[in-house]
C-alpha positions in Angstrom: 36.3 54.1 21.6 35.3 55.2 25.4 37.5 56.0 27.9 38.6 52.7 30.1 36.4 52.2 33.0 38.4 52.9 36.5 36.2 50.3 38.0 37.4 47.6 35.3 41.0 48.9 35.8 41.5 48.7 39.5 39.7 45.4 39.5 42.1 44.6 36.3 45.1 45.9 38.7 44.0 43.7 41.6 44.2 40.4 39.8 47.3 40.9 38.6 48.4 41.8 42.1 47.0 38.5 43.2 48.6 36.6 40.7 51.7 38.1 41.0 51.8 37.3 44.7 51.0 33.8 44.6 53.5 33.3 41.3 56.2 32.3 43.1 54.8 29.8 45.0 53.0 28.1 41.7 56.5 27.9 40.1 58.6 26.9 43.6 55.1 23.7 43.8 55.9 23.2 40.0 60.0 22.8 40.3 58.9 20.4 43.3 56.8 18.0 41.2 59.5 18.1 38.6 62.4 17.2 41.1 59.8 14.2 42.2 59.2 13.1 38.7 60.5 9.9 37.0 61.5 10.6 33.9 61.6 6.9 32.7 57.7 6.7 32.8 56.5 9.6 30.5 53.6 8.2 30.7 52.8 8.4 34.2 50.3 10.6 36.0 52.6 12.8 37.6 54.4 13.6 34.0 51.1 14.4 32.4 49.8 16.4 35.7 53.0 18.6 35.2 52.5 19.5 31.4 49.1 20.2 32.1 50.2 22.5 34.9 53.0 23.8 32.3 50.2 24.1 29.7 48.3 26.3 32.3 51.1 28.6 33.3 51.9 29.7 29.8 48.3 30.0 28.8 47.8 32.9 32.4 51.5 34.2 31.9 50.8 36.8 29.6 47.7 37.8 30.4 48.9 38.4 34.0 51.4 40.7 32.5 54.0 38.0 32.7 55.1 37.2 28.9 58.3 35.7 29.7 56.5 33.3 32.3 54.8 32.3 28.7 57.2 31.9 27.1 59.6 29.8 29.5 56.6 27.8 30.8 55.5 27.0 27.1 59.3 25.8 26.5 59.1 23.0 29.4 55.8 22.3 28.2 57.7 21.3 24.9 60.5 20.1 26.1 58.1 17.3 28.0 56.4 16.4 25.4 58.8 15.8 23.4 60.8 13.6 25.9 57.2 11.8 26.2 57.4 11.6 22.3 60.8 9.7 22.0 61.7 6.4 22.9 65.5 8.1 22.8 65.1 10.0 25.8 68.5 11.2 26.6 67.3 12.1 30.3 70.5 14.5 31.7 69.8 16.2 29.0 66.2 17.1 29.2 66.9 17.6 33.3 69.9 20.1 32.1 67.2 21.9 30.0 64.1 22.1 31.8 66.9 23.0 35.2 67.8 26.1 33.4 64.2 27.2 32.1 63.2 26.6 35.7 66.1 28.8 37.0 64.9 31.6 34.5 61.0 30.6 34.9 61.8 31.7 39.0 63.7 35.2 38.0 60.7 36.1 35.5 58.1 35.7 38.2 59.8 38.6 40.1 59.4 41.1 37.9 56.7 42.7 38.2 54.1 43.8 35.5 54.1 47.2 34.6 50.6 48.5 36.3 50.4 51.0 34.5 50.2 49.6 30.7 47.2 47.3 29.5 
């Protein structure tokens, strides 16, 4: 296998930069929309804009060198549906639970990737 371009790399290195930087703000617009959102119309625009923009985080998180943005973002992206799913939403409790992913979702977008590793 040849040797990794430098080109590639420090354009690689650059993206993640830029993602990194504007991370915070994605999540901080994202906790927004949720704190706006009615949770006793799952089937609102609003609800489906935020899984969608749930769906999107997880899907860049990793490949950002964020894996526990995936992984968090991919919970509330569950958690969502399945309050969309059931007519037995118990909403405190899905507030309580997408609070705390939110709370951790914010942490992970401050650590940095490791530059270094691909």
């Amino acid at each position: 296998m040849p040797g990794k371009n430098p080109d590639t790399q420090k354009k690689l290195q650059l993206l993640r930069q830029h993602y990194a930087e504007k991370l915070p703000d994605r999540i901080t617009a994202l906790e927004q929309q949720w704190l706006a959102l009615n949770l006793d119309d799952p089937q609102s625009t609003p609800y489906e804009n935020l899984i969608r923009e749930f769906h999107s985080l997880a899907g860049s998180g990793s490949s950002y060198g964020f894996p526990q943005v995936t992984v968090l973002s991919r919970d509330i992206e569950k958690i969502l549906l399945d309050a969309k799913s059931t007519t037995d939403q118990n909403s405190e409790h899905v507030k309580s639970e997408i609070n705390t992913k939110l709370s951790s979702l914010k942490l992970a977008a401050t650590v940095r990737p490791d530059e270094t590793s691909e």
